[in-house]
PLY file of the C-alpha trace (Angstrom):
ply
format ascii 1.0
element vertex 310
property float x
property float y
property float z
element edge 309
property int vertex1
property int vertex2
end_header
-32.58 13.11 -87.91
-35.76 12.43 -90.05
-34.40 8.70 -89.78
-34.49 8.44 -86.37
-37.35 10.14 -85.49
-39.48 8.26 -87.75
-38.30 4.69 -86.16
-38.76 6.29 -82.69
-42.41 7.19 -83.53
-43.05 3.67 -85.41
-41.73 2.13 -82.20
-43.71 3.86 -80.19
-47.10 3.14 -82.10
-45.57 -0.40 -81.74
-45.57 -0.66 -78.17
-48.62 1.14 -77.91
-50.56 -1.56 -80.57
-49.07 -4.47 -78.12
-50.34 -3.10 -74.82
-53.79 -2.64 -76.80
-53.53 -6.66 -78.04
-53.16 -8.34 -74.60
-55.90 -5.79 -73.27
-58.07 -6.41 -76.21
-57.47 -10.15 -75.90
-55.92 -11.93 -72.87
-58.70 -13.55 -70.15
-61.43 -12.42 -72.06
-64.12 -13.79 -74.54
-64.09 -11.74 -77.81
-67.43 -12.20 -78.32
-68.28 -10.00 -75.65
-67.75 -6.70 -77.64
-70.05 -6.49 -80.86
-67.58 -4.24 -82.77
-64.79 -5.98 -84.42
-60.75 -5.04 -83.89
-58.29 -5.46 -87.08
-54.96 -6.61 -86.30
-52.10 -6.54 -88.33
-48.65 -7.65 -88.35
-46.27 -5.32 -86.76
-43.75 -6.04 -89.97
-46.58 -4.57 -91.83
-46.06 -0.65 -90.03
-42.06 -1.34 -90.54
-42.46 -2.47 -94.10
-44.98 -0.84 -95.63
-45.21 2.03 -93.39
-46.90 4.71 -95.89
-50.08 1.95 -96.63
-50.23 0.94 -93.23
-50.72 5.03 -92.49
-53.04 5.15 -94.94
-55.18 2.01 -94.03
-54.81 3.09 -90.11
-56.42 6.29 -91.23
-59.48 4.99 -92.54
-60.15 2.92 -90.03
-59.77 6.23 -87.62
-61.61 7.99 -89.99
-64.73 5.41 -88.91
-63.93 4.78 -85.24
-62.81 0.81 -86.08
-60.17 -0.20 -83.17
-57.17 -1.90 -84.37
-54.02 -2.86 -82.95
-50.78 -4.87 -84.05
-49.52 -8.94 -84.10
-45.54 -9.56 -82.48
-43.80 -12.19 -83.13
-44.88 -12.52 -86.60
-42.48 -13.42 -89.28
-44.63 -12.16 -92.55
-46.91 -9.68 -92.83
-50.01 -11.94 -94.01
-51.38 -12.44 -90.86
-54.81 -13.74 -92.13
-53.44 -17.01 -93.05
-51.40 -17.65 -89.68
-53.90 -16.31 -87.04
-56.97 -18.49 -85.46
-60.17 -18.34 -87.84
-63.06 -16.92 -84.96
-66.49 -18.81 -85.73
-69.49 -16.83 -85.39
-70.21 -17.85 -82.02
-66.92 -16.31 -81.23
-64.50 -19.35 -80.77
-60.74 -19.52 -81.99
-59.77 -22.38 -84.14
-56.04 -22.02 -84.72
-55.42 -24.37 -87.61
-52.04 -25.76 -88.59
-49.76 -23.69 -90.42
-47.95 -25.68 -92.76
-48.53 -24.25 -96.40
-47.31 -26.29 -99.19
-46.70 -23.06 -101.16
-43.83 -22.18 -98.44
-41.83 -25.35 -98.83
-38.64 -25.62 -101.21
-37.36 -22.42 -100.76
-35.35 -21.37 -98.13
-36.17 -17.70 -97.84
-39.88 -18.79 -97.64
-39.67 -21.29 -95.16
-37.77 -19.48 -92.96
-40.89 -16.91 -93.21
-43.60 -19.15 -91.72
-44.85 -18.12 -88.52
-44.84 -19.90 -85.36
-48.86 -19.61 -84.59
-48.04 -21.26 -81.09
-45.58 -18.67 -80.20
-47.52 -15.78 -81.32
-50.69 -17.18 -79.61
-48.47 -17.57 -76.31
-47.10 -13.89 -76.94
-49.92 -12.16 -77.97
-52.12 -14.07 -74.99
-54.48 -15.07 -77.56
-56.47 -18.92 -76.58
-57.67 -20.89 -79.05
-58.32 -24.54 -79.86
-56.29 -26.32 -82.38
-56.46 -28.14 -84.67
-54.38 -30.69 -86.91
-55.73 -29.84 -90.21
-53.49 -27.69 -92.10
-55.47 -24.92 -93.63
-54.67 -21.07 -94.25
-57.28 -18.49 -92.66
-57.23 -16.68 -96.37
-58.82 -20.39 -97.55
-61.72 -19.85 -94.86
-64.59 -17.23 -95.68
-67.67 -17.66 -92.95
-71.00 -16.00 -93.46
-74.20 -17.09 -91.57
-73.99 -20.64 -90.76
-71.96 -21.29 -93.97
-68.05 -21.66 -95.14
-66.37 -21.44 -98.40
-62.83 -22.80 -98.51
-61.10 -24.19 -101.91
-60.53 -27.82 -102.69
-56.62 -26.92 -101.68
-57.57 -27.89 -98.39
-57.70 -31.89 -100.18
-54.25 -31.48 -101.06
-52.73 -29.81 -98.32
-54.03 -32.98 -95.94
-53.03 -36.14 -98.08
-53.74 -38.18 -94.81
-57.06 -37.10 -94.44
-59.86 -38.31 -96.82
-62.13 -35.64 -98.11
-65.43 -36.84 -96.06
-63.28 -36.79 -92.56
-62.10 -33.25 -93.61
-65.71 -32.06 -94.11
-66.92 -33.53 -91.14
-64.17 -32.26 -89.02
-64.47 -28.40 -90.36
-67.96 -28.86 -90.31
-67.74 -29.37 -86.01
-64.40 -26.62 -85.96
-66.54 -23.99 -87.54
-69.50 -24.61 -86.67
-70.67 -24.29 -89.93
-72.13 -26.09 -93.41
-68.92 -26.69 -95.49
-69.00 -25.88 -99.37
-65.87 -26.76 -101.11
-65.15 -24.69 -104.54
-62.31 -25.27 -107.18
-59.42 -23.52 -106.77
-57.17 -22.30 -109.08
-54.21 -24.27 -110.23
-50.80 -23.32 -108.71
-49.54 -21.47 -111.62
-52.70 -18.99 -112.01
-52.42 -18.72 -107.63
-50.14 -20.67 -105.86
-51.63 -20.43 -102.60
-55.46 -21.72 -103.96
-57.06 -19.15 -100.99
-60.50 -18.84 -101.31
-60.09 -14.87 -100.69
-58.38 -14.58 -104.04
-61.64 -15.55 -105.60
-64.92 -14.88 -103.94
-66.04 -13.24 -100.78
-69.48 -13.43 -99.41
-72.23 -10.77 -99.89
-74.67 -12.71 -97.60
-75.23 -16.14 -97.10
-77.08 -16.96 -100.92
-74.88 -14.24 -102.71
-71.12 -14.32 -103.18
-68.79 -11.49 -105.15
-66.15 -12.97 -107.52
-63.77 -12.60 -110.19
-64.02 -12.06 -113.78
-61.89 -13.79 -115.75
-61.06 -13.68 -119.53
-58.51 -16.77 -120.58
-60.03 -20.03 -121.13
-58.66 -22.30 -118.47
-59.94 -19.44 -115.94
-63.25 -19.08 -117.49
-63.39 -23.23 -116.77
-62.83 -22.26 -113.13
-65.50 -20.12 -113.06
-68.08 -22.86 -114.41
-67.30 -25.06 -112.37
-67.44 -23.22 -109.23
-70.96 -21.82 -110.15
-72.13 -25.65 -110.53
-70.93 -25.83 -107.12
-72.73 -22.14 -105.96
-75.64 -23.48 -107.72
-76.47 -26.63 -105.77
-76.19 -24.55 -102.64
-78.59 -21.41 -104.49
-75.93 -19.21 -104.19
-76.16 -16.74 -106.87
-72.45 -15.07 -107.94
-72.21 -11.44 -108.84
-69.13 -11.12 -111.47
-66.54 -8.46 -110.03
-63.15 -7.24 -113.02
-60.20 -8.63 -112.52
-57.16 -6.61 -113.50
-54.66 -9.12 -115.53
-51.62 -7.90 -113.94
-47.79 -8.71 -115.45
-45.50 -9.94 -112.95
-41.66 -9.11 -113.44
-38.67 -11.33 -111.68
-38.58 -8.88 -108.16
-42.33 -9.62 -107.78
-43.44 -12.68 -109.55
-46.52 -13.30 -107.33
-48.07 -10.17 -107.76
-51.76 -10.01 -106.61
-52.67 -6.38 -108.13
-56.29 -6.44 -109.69
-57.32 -8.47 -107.01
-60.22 -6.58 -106.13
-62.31 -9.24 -104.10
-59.33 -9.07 -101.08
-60.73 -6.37 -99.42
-60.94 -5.69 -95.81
-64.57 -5.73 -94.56
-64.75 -4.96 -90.58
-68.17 -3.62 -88.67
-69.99 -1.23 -91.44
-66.78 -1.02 -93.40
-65.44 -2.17 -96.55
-62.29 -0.96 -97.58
-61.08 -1.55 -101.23
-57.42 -2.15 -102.87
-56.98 0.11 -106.02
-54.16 0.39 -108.56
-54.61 3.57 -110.56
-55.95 1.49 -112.90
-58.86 2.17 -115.53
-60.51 -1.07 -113.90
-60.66 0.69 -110.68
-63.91 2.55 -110.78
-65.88 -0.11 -112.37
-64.69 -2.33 -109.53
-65.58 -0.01 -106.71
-68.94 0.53 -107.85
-69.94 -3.50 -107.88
-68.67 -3.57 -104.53
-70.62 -0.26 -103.36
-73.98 -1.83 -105.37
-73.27 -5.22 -103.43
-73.13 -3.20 -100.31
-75.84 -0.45 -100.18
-75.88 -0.45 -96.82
-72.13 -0.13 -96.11
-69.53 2.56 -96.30
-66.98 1.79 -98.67
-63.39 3.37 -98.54
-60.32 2.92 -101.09
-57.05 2.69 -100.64
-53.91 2.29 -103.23
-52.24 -1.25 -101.89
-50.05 -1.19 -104.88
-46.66 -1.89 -103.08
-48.18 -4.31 -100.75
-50.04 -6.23 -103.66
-46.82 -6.80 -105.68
-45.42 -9.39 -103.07
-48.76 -11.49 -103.52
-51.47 -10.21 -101.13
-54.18 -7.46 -100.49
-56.02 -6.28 -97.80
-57.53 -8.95 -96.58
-54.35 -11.11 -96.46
-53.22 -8.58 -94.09
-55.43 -8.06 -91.91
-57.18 -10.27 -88.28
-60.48 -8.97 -87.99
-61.99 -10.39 -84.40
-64.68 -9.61 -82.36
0 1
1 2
2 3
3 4
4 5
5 6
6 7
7 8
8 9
9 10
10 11
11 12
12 13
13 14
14 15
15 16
16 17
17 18
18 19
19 20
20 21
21 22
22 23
23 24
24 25
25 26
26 27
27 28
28 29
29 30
30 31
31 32
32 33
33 34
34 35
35 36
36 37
37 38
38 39
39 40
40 41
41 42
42 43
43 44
44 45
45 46
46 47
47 48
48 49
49 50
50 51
51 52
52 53
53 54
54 55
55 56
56 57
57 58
58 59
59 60
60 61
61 62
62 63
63 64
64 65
65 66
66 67
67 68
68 69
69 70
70 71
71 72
72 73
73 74
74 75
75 76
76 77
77 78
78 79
79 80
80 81
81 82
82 83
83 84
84 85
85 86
86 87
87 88
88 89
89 90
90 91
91 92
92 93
93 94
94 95
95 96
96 97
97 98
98 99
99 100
100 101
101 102
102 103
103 104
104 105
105 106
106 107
107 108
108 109
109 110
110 111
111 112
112 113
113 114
114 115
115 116
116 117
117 118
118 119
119 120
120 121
121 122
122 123
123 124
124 125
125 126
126 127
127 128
128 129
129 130
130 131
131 132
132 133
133 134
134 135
135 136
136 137
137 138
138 139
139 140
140 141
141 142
142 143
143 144
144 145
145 146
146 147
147 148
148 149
149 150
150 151
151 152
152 153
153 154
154 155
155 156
156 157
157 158
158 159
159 160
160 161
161 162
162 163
163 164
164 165
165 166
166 167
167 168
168 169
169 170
170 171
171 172
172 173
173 174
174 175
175 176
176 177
177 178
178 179
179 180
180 181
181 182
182 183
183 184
184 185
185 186
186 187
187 188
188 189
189 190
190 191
191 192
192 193
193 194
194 195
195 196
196 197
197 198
198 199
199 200
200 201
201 202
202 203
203 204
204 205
205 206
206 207
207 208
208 209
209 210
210 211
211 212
212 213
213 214
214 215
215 216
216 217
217 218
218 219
219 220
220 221
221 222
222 223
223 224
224 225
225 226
226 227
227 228
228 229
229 230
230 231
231 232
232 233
233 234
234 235
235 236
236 237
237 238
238 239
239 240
240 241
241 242
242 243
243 244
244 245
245 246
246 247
247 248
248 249
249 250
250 251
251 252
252 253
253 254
254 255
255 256
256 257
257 258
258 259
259 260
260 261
261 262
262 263
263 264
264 265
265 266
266 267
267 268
268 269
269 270
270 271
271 272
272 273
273 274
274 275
275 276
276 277
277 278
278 279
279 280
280 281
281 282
282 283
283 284
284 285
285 286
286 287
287 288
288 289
289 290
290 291
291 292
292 293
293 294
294 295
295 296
296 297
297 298
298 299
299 300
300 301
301 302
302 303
303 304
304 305
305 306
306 307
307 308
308 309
């Protein structure tokens, strides 16, 4: 009985979340609300149903609408949705990852971003340039997206790419290193850095050589734009064969929506010292935790999960 009433109830918030979407979205500008809306994938709630109670609660707990995504196919929404520029256009990129290719399982979990437009009612411009929203991180006038974005468009050369995000975003493009494939296989910019403001980013920590050569570099690249880089832990987690990919200690992937900033923790002695960089970044923000554990094992965090529009 407990069964059945629980997947009654999930698909009622379901139906629900996908009324809320096409009245949220369809023959309307975004920009005409100031508040932002998260979205997240409806295979999120059937999933992970105990974090996505516990994230949907916070954002109750602070008045932030938020609805849910059909026709998905994975729960990482950020990647497969349209990136919104700041004057409130959709650019729905390609979604083509080379991260997803060679395994079956993992092709077959790519997302149609036509079909979910077309379901969800959603219009946006797109574009041929394959690129993951998690590898796009806008902040007044200015985007950060790793050098992945070279690789993942062998027929583009590097100035056409610039020049082509640069009009698409509306924005000044700065390029960072990523991490090779074997540290993070999908080289998102969200794994490493998020923006504080325009001239200040947050980002990770790290111990072992070759990722301490990552963070040089990068801050030659912060430093040509004056962008001064506030050092954040990183918890070293171990994967094991069920979750290989596993993105706990990632603290940087938070959700940030409106006045908001909600945190992934682990239960971890890291934890505190984490939180309170953010909260000191943010003085003027409320910031919420939440433990993302189970969701974090299959390789993503909050922000990888979330479609925060205006």
């Amino acid at each position: 009985m407990w069964c059945l009433n629980h997947f009654v109830s999930i698909g009622i918030i379901l139906l629900m979340c996908n009324c809320s979407i096409q009245k949220n979205i369809m023959n309307k500008e975004i920009t005409n609300s100031v508040n932002q809306t998260v979205y997240m994938s409806e295979l999120l709630l059937e999933r992970y149903p105990e974090s996505c109670k516990n994230l949907t609660k916070i954002l109750e707990k602070h008045n932030v609408n938020y609805s849910f995504i059909k026709g998905t196919k994975d729960i990482w929404c950020r990647d497969y949705m349209p990136v919104q520029t700041e004057s409130g256009k959709l650019i729905q990129f390609t979604y083509n990852p080379s991260y997803l290719k060679g395994k079956k399982e993992w092709e077959e979990s790519r997302s149609d971003v036509k079909d979910i437009c077309k379901q969800n009612n959603i219009i946006a411009t797109f574009s041929d340039i394959n690129l993951d929203g998690g590898n796009v991180l806008i902040c007044d006038g200015r985007a950060i997206i790793s050098d992945r974005i070279y690789s993942e468009n062998p027929d583009k050369t590097r100035e056409e790419l610039r020049k082509e995000l640069a009009m698409l975003l509306e924005c000044e493009i700065i390029v960072i290193p990523s991490l090779n494939k074997t540290a993070d296989f999908t080289g998102h910019a969200d794994g490493m850095v998020r923006f504080v403001d325009r001239n200040t980013v947050l980002g990770i920590k790290y111990d072992d050589k070759y990722k301490k050569d990552w963070w040089k570099n990068t801050q030659k690249v912060l430093d040509t734009y004056n962008i001064s880089f506030i050092e954040v832990p990183f918890l070293e987690d171990k994967p094991d064969s069920e979750h290989p990919e596993s993105a706990i200690g990632v603290y940087v992937n938070y959700l940030e929506v409106n006045d908001l900033i909600v945190v992934p923790i682990f239960d971890r002695k890291e934890d505190e010292e984490a939180v309170e960089v953010i909260r000191k970044a943010f003085p003027n923000k409320i910031i919420e935790t939440i433990n993302y554990s189970d969701v974090a094992r299959e390789g993503g965090l909050l922000n990888c999960t979330t479609w925060v529009v205006k």
